[in-house]
C-alpha positions as CSV (number, residue, x, y, z in Angstrom):
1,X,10.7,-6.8,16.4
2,X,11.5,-2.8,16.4
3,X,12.1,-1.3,13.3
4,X,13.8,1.6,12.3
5,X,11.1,4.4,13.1
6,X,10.5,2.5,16.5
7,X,7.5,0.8,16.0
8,X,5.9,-2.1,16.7
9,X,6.3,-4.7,14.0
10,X,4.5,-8.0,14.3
11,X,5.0,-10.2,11.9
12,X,1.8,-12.7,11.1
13,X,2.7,-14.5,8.1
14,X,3.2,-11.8,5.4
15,X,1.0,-9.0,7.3
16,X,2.8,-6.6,9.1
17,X,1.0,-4.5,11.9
18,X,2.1,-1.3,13.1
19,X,1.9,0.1,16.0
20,X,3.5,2.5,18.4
21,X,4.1,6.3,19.1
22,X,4.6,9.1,16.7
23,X,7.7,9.2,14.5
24,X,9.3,12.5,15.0
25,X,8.7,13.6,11.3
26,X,4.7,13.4,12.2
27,X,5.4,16.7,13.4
28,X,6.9,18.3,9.9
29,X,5.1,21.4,9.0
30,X,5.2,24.2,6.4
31,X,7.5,26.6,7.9
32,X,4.5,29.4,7.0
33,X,2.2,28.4,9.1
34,X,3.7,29.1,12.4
35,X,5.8,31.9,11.4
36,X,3.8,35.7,10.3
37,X,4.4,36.7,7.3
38,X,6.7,39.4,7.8
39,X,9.3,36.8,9.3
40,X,11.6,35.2,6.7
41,X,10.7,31.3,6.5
42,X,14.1,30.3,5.2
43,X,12.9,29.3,1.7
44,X,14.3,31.3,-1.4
45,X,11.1,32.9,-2.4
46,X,9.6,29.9,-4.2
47,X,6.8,28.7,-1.7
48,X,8.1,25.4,-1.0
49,X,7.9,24.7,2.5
50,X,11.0,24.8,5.0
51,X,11.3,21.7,6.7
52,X,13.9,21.1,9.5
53,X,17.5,19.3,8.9
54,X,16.8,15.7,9.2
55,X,18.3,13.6,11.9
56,X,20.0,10.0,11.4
57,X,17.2,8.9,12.7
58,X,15.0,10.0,10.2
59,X,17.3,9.5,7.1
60,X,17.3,5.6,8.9
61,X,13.3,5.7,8.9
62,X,13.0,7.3,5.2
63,X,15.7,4.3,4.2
64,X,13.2,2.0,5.3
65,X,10.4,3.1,3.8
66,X,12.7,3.2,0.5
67,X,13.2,-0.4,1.0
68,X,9.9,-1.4,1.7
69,X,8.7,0.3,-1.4
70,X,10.6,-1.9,-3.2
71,X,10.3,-4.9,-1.6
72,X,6.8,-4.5,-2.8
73,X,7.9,-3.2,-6.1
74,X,9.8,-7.2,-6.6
75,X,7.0,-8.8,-4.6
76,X,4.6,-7.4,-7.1
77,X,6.6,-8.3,-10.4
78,X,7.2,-11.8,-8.9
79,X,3.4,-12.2,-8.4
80,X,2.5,-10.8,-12.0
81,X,4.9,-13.9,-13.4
82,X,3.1,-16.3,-11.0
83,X,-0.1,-15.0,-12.3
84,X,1.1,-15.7,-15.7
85,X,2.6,-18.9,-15.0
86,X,-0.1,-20.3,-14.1
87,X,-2.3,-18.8,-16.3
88,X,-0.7,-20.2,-19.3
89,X,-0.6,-23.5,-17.5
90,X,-4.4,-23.6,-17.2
91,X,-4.9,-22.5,-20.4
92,X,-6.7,-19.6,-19.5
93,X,-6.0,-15.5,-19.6
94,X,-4.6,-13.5,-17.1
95,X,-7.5,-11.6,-16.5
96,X,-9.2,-14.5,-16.1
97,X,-7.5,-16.1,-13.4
98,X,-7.2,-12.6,-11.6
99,X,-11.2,-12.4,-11.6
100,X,-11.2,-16.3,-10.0
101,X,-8.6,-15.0,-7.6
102,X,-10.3,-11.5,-6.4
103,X,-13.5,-13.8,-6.0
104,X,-12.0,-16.5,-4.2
105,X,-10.4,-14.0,-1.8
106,X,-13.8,-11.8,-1.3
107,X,-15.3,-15.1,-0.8
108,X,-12.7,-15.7,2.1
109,X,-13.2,-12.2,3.1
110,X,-16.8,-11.5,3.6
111,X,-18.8,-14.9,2.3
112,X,-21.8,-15.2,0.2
113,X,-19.9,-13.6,-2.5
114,X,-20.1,-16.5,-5.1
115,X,-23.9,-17.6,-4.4
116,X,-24.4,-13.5,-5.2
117,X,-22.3,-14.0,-8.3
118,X,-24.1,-17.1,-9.4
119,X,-27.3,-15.0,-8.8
120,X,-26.6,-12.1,-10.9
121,X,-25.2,-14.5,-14.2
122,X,-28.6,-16.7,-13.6
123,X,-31.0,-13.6,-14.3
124,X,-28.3,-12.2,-16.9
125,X,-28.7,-16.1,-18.5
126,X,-32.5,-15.2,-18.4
127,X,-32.2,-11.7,-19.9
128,X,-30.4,-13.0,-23.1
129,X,-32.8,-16.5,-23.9
């Protein structure tokens, strides 16, 4: 699938992988540095940069990125209510499902996370005996 800037999109689950060439605005500059100083840089004085007129392309790309942002923004709320949710229905806090969840997942990630964790609360057990 192709999205608006022309990349790549594959979709594996809920990752999405980018790849592809340049978008057009990855060449954007401040006007100021290709221009000397004595030639005007199309700004009224106040040293923000000059950018060129965007195309519909562009305006399509920057559209997209709007929507993604928040996409994320509702994928995020929806998650902190699951969190919740479920939460309440273990009878636990928040934060202490969110610490079972980041270990779980680093567990997943990399391994030998949880026999480190049991480690570090064994001595911590023996420091307050």
């Amino acid at each position: 699938m192709v999205n608006p800037i022309g990349r790549l999109v594959e979709h594996t689950g809920r990752t999405v992988i980018m790849k592809g060439r340049k978008m057009a605005s990855d060449n954007y500059h401040d006007a100021s540095e290709t221009q000397p100083e004595s030639a005007p840089t199309g700004t009224s004085g106040t040293g923000f940069a000059s950018f060129r007129t965007l195309s519909e392309h562009d305006r399509k790309a920057i559209a997209a990125i709007i929507t993604s942002k928040d996409r994320i923004k509702l994928a995020q709320a929806q998650l902190h209510d699951d969190v919740k949710t479920v939460a309440e229905r273990l009878g636990m806090k928040t934060s202490e499902l969110n610490r079972i969840v980041r270990l779980a997942m680093r567990e997943r990630e990399r391994g030998n996370v949880l026999s480190l964790e049991k480690a570090l609360i064994e001595v911590a057990e023996q420091v307050v005996r």
